[in-house]
C-alpha positions in Angstrom: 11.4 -7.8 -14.8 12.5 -5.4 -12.4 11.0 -2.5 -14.2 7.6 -4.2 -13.3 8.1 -5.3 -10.2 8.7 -1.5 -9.3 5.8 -0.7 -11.7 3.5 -3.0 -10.0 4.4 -2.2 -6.3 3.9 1.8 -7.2 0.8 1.4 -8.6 -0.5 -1.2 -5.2 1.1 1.5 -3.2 -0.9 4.3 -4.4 -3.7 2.2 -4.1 -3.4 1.7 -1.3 -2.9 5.0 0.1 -6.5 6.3 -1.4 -8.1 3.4 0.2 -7.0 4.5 3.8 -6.6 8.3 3.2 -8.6 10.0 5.5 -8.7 9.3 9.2 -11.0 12.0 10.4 -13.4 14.4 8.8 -14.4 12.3 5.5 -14.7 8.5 5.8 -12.1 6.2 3.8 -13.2 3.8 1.9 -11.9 1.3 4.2 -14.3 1.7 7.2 -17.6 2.9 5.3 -17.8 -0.4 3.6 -17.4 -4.2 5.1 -15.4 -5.5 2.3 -12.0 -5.8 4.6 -14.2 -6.4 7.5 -14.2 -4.2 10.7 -12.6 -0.7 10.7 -10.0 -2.1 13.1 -9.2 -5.3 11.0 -9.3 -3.3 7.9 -6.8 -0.6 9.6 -4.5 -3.1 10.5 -4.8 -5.3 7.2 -3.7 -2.1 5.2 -0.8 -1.2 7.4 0.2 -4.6 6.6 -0.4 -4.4 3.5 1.8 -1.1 2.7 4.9 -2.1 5.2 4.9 -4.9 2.9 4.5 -3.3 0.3 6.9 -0.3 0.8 9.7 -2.9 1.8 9.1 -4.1 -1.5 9.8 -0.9 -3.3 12.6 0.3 -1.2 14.3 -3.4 -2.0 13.9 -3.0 -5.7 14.8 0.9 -5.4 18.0 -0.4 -3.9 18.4 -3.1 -6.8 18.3 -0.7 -9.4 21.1 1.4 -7.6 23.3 -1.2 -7.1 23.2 -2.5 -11.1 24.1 1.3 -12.6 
């Protein structure tokens, strides 16, 4: 259970990081399309989305420490 968890939250992580990748120079996915809405409400829904997400990981990267 565990395993997936961490296998699940890596693969939404890395996700999400090509959905917002560039900033400047090329467009991300993000703000060229109107799928998460604005650019600004889609910024801040995917800095949501990967706090949450990185807590996540860093939580069951502590679990599996403490258990070996």
């Amino acid at each position: 259970m565990l395993k997936l968890t961490f296998y699940y939250t890596s693969i939404f992580l890395i996700g999400i990081i090509f959905i917002r990748m560039p900033e400047d120079g090329l467009n991300s996915f993000a703000t060229t399309t109107t799928i998460l809405g604005s650019p600004s409400s889609a910024r801040q829904i995917l800095n949501i989305l990967t706090a949450i997400g990185i807590l996540i990981y860093f939580g069951v990267a502590i679990l599996f420490n403490l258990r070996t």
